[in-house]
Residue frames relative to the residue before (quaternion, step in Angstrom):
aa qw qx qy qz dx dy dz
X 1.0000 0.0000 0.0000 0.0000 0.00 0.00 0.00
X 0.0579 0.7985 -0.5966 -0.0564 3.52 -0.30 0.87
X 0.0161 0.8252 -0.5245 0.2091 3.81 0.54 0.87
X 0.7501 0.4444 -0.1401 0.4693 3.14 0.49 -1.72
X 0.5894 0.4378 -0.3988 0.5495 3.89 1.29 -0.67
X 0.8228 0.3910 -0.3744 0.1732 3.77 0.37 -0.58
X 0.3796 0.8052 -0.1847 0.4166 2.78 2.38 -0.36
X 0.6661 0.4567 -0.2369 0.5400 3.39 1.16 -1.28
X 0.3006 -0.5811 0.6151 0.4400 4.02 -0.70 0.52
X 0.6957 0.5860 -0.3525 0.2198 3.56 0.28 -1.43
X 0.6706 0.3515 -0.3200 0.5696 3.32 0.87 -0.74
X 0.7027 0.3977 -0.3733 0.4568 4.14 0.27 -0.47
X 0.5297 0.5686 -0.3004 0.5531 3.78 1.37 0.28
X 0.7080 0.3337 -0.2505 0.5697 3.35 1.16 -0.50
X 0.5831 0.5228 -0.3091 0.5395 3.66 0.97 -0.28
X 0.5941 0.5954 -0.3026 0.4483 3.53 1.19 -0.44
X 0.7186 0.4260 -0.1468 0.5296 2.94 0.93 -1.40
X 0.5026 0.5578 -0.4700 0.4641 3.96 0.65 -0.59
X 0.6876 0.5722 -0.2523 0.3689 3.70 0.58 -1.59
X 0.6779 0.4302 -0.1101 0.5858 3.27 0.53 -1.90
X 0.8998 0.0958 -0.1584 0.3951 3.55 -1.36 -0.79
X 0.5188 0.5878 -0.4305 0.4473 4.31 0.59 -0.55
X 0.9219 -0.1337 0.0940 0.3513 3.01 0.25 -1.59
X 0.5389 0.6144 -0.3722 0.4400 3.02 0.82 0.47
X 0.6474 0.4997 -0.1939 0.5418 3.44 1.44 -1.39
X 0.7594 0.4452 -0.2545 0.4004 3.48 0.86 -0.80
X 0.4182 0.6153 -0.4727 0.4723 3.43 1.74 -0.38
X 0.7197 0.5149 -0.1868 0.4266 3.52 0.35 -1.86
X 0.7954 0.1501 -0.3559 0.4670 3.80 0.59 0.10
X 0.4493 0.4936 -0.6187 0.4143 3.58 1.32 0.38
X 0.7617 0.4493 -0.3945 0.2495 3.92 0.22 -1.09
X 0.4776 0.6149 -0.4451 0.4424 3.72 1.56 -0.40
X 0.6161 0.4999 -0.4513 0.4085 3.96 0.89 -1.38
X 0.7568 0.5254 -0.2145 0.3244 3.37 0.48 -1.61
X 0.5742 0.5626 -0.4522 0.3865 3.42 1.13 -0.36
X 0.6728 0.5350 -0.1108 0.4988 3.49 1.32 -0.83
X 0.7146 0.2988 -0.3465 0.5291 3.82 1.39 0.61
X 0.5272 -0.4702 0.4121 0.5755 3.83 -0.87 -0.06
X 0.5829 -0.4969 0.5066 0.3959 3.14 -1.67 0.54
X 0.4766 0.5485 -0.5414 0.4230 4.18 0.51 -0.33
X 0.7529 0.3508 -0.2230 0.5103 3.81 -0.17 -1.40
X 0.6510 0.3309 -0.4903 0.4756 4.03 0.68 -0.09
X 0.7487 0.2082 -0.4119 0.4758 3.67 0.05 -0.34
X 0.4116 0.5669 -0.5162 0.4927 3.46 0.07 0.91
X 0.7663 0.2353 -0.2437 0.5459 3.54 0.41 -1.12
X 0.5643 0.2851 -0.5512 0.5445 4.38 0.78 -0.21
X 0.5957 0.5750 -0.5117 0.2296 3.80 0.00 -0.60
X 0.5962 0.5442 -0.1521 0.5703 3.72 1.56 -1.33
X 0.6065 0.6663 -0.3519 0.2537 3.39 0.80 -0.63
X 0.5870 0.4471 -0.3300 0.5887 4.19 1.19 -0.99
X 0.7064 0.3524 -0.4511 0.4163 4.24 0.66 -0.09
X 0.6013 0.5940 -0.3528 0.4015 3.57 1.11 -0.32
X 0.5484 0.6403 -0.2852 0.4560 3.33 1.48 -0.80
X 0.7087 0.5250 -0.2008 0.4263 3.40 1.41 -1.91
X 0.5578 0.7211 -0.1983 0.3599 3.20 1.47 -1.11
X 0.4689 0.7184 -0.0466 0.5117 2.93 1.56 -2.06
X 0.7606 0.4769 -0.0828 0.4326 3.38 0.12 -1.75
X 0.6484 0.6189 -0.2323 0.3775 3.68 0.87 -1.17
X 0.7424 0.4247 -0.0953 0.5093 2.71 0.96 -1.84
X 0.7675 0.3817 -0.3306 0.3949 3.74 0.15 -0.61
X 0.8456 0.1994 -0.0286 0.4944 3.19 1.07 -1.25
X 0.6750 -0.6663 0.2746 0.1585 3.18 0.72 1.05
X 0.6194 0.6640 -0.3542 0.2235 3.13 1.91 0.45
X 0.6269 -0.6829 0.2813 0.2481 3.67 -1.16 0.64
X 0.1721 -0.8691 0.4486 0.1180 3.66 -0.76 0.03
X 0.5625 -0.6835 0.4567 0.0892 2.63 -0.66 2.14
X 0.6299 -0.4770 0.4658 0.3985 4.26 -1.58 -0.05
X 0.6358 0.5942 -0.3454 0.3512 3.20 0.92 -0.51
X 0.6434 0.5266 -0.2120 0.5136 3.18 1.13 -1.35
X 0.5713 0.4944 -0.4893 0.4356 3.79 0.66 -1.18
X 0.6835 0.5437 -0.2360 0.4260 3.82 0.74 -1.77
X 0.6410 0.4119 -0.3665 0.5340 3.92 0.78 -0.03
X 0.8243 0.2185 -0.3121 0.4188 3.38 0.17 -0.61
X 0.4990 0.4578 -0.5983 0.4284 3.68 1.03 0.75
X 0.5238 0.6031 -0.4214 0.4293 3.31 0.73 -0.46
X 0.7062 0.3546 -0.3213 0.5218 4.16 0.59 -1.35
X 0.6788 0.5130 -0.3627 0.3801 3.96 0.87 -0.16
X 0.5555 0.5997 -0.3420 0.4635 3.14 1.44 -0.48
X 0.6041 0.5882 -0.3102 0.4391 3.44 0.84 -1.45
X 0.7636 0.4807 -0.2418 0.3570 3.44 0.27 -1.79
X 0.6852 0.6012 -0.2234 0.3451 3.39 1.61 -0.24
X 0.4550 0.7166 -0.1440 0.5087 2.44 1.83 -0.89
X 0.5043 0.7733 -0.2144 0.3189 3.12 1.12 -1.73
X 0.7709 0.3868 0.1695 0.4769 2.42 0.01 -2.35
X 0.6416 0.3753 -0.4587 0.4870 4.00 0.40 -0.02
X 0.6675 0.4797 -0.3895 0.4156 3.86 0.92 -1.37
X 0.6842 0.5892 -0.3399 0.2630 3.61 0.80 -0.79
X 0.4555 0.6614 -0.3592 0.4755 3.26 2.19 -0.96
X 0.8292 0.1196 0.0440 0.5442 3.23 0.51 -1.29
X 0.2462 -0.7181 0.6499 -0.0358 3.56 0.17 2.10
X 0.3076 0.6162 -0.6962 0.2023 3.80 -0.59 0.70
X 0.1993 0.8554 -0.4662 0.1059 3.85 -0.34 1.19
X 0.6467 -0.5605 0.3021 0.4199 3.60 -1.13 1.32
X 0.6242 0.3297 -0.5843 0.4003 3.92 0.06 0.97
X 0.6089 0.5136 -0.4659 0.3853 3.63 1.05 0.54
X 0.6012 0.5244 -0.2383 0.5539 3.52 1.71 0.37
X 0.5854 0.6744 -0.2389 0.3814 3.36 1.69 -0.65
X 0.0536 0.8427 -0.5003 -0.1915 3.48 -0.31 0.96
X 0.7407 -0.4884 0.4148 0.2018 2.84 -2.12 1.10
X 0.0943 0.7872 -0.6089 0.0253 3.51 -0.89 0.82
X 0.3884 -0.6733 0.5808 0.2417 3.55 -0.88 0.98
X 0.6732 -0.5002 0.3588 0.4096 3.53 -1.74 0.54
X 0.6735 0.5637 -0.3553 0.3201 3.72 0.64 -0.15
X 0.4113 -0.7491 0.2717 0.4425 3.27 1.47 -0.51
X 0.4651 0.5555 -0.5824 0.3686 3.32 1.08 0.25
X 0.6377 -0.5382 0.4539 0.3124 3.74 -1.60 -0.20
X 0.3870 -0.5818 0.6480 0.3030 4.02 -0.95 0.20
């Protein structure tokens, strides 16, 4: 029975706002930012984005981190490195690929 939540402005005011400005508004100005960077440095920054939150989380609210978590966000730091070294050095498996015409002979 969720009466009593729609009944209450305060609580249907706070559900309003989660919807509207949390997540919706912040989708709509994350996809405008991203429209306006390479797609490398955007999935990099949503990819970073669950350790900023944890980070986020640490610092305001005093929460704690468990082995798992330490072991996830080396893992999302590794990746983003990764990332960011292959892109330094773009060397990819269609510069090794060889060309073959419909007949099967080579080019």
């Amino acid at each position: 029975d969720i009466t009593p939540i729609i009944s209450s402005p305060l609580a249907l005011g706070g559900i309003l706002y989660t919807g509207l400005v949390t997540t919706a508004l912040a989708l709509w100005v994350e996809s405008i930012a991203f429209a306006k960077v390479p797609a490398t440095d955007a999935s990099i920054i949503l990819t970073t984005e669950p350790l900023i939150a944890a980070l986020v989380g640490a610092i305001t609210l005093g929460e704690t981190f468990g082995m798992s978590d330490y072991f996830g966000a080396t893992l999302i730091i590794g990746a983003c490195a990764y990332a960011v070294l292959m892109e330094s050095n773009p060397t990819s498996a269609t510069d090794d690929a060889v060309d073959v015409t419909p007949n099967g002979s080579q080019s």
